[in-house]
N, C-alpha and C positions, 0 to 999 in steps of 0.2 A: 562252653564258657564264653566265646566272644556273641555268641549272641546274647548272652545274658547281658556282656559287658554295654553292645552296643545299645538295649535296651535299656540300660540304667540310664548313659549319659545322652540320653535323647530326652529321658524323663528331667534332665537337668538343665537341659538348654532351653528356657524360658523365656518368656518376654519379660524385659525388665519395664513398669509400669507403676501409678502409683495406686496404692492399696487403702483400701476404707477401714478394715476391721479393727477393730481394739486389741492391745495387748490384756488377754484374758488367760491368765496360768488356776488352773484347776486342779485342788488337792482335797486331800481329805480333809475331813473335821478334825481335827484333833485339842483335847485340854490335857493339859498338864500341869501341875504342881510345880511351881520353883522357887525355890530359897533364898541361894546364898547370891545370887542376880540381880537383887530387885529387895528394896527395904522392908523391911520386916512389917509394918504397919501396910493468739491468733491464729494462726487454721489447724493447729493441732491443740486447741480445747476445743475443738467440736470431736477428739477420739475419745470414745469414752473407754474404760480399763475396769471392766467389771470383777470382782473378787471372788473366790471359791467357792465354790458347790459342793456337797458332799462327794465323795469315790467309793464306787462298790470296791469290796477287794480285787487282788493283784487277778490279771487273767477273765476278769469281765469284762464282755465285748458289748461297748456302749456307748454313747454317743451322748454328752453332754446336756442337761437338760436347756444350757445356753443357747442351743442350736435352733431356741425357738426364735430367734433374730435373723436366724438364716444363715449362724456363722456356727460352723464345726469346729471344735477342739477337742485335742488331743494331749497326750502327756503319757512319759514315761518316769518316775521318780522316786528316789528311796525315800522314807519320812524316819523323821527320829520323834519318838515319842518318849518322855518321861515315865509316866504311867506304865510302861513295857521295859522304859528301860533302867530305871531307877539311880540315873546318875542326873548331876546336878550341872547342866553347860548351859554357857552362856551367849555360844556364837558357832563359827564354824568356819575353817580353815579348807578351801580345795585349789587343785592343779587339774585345769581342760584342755585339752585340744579344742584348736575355732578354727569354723571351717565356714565358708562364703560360697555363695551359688545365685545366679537369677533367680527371680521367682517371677510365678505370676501376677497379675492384677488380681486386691485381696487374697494373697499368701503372708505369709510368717512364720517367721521358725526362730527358736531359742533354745539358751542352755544357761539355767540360770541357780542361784538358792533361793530359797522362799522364809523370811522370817517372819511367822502372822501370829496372832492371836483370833480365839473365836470367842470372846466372852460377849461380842455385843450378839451375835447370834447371825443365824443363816444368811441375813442381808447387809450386812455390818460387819466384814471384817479387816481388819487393821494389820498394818505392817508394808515392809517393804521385801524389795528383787534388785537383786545384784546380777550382771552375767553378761552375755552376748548374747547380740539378735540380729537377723535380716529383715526389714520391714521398712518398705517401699511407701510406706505410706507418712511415716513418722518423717523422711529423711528424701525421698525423691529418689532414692539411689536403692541399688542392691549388695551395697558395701554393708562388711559385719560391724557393728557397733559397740560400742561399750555402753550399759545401758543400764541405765537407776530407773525404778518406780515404786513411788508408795501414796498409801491412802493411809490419813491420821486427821487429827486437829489442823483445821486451816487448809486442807486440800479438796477442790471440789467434790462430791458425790463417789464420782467416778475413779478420782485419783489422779497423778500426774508424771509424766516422762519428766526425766533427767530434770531440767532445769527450769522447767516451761511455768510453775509456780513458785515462789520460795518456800525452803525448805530445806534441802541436802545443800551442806554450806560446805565447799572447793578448800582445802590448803594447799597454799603453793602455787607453783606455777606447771604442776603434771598432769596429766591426764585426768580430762572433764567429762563427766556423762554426756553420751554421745559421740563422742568425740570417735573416729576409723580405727579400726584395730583392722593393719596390714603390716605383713602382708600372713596371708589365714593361709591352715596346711593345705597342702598337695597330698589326697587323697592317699594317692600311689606313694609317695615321698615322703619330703621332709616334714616335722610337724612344730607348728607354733602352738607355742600354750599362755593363757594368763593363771596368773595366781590371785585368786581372791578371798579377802576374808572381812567376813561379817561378826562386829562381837561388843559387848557391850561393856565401857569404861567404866571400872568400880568408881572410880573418884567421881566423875561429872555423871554418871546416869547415859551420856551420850551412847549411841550405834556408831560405832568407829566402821569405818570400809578403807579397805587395802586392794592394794592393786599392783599386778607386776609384768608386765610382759616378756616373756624368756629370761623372766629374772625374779628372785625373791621378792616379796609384796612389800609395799611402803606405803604409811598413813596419808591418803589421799583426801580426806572427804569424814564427812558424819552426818548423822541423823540427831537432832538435838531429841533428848528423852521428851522436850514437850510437844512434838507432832503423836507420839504414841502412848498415852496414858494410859490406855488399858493394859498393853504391856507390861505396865508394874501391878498388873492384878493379878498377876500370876497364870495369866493363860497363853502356853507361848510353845509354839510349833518351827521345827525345822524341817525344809523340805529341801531336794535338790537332783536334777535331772532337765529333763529335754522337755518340750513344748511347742506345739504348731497349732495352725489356726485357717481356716479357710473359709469361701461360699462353699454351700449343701450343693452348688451345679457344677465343681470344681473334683479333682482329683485334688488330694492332700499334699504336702510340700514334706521336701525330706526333712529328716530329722535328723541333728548332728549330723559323721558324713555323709548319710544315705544308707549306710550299711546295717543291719542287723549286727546285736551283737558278735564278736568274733576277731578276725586278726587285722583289718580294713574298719574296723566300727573307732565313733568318737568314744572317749574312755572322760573321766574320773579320777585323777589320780592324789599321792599322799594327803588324803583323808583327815582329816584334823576336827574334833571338836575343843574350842576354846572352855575354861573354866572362869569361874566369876575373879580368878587373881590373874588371871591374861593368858595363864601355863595352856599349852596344848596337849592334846592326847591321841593319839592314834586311835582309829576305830578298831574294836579289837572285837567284833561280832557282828552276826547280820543282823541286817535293819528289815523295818514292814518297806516290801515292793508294791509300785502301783502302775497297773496298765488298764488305759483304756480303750484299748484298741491294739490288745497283740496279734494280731493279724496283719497289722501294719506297721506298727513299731514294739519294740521292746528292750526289759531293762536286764542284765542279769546281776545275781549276786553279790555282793563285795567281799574280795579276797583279796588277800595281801592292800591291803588301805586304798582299794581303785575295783571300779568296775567298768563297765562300757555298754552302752542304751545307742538307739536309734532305729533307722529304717527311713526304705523308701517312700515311704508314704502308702496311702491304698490304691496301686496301681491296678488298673481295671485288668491286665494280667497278672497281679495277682503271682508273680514271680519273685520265689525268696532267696533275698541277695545276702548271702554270708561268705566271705569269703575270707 
């Protein structure tokens, strides 16, 4: 065990440096039908934030067709689908654990929700990420962040961090994409959480975002309904879990704490999908799992309205840390 242990955090003491890669979160395709939602009829714009690719199912070991840039991604994530699951929501309510680490030059690691639609097709996809991230390249730092990105109407190609185009419009005076989320859990110890939620105002059409650190979420921020048009076409996907990114000449970066599912892994907790009248629901069944690389990371389950995803990355020993 302690050489396991010493092994882990040798794989964590990294050089903090700054990073090229784009924030690139990889899900599956998905369409769905929704209703009651949606009306019835400067030196970081050179990162670009490329959108989804298809996912083989959960358990297929594979490597991003992205990676033809020379940048690896990874992803461990539950999806909600309509079409499977046949209820009608409109957003999505969770509690994380954040957790903070060096990384190297060209490293990233996230834990975010994903709310996209695929109606413009494989090269085209819309919506925004809500969540926390390490990424050295956005920020100079290896501090965890609080961190908005979305591709719509009016945002370059590629897409945009937090604030760096208009678009995700601040209330108040709290907590702004970007902005340091500290201090982040102690692995072994105590643990910090935010509470975020994603969901869409019947009245204004607006994407409302919540926010709460070691405390219930408060109306922080939105997405005006006219960055994401197609999202009232009715094609509209929720995803949510872990994400890293790397060079192909790189060892991977951990995910969540580093841990492999189990009693040390980052978790998921009270579960909530919103409904088109604001009410919440607790997740009362499993969701489709997605690994693309469980060898290296993974997701398990959701029981009791929480699961818990991560890993060390693909350490070239290849030692599995559950503990």
């Amino acid at each position: 065990m302690l050489d396991i242990t010493i092994k882990f955090w040798s794989h964590f003491k990294m050089e903090k440096s700054y990073q090229k890669t784009a924030l690139c979160f990889v899900l599956i395709l998905a369409s769905a039908t929704i209703g009651g939602c949606f009306p019835s009829n400067k030196e970081v714009k050179n990162h670009t934030i490329p959108w989804p690719l298809q996912i083989h199912p959960a358990n297929g070991e594979q490597v991003s067709p992205q990676a033809a840039t020379n940048y690896i991604h990874h992803f461990a994530v539950q999806l909600w689908d309509r079409k499977l699951d046949g209820k009608n929501y409109c957003g999505l309510e969770v509690m994380m654990d954040v957790y903070g680490f060096y990384l190297e030059h060209e490293q990233h690691s996230s834990a975010a929700i994903w709310i996209y639609d695929r109606y413009g097709g494989k090269s085209s996809v819309t919506g925004f990420i809500l969540g926390w991230h390490v990424n050295p390249t956005l920020y100079k730092d290896s501090d965890t962040h609080f961190v908005t990105s979305w591709t719509g109407n009016g945002s370059p190609p590629e897409g945009c961090y937090n604030s760096e185009c208009p678009g995700y419009v601040r209330i108040g005076s709290s907590i702004s994409p970007g902005d340091v989320i500290s201090p982040a859990s102690d692995i072994m110890g105590k643990k910090q959480y935010v509470t975020i939620r994603a969901s869409k105002d019947k009245s204004s059409g607006d994407w409302q975002v919540y926010y709460g650190f070691n405390a219930p979420a408060q109306l922080v921020g939105y997405f005006p309904k006219s960055l994401f048009p197609r999202l009232e076409k009715n094609q509209f996907g929720i995803a949510f879990g872990g994400f890293t990114s790397h060079m192909d000449t790189q060892e991977s970066p951990p995910m969540g704490s580093g841990f492999f599912p189990g009693r040390s892994a980052a978790s998921f907790y009270d579960i909530k999908f919103v409904d088109a009248e604001g009410s919440t629901h607790s997740v009362d069944k499993v969701l489709l799992l997605r690994e693309s690389s469980p060898t290296c990371y993974r997701i398990s389950t959701i029981a009791s309205g929480g699961f818990s995803y991560g890993g060390p990355g693909c350490l070239k020993s290849k030692t599995n840390i559950v503990l």
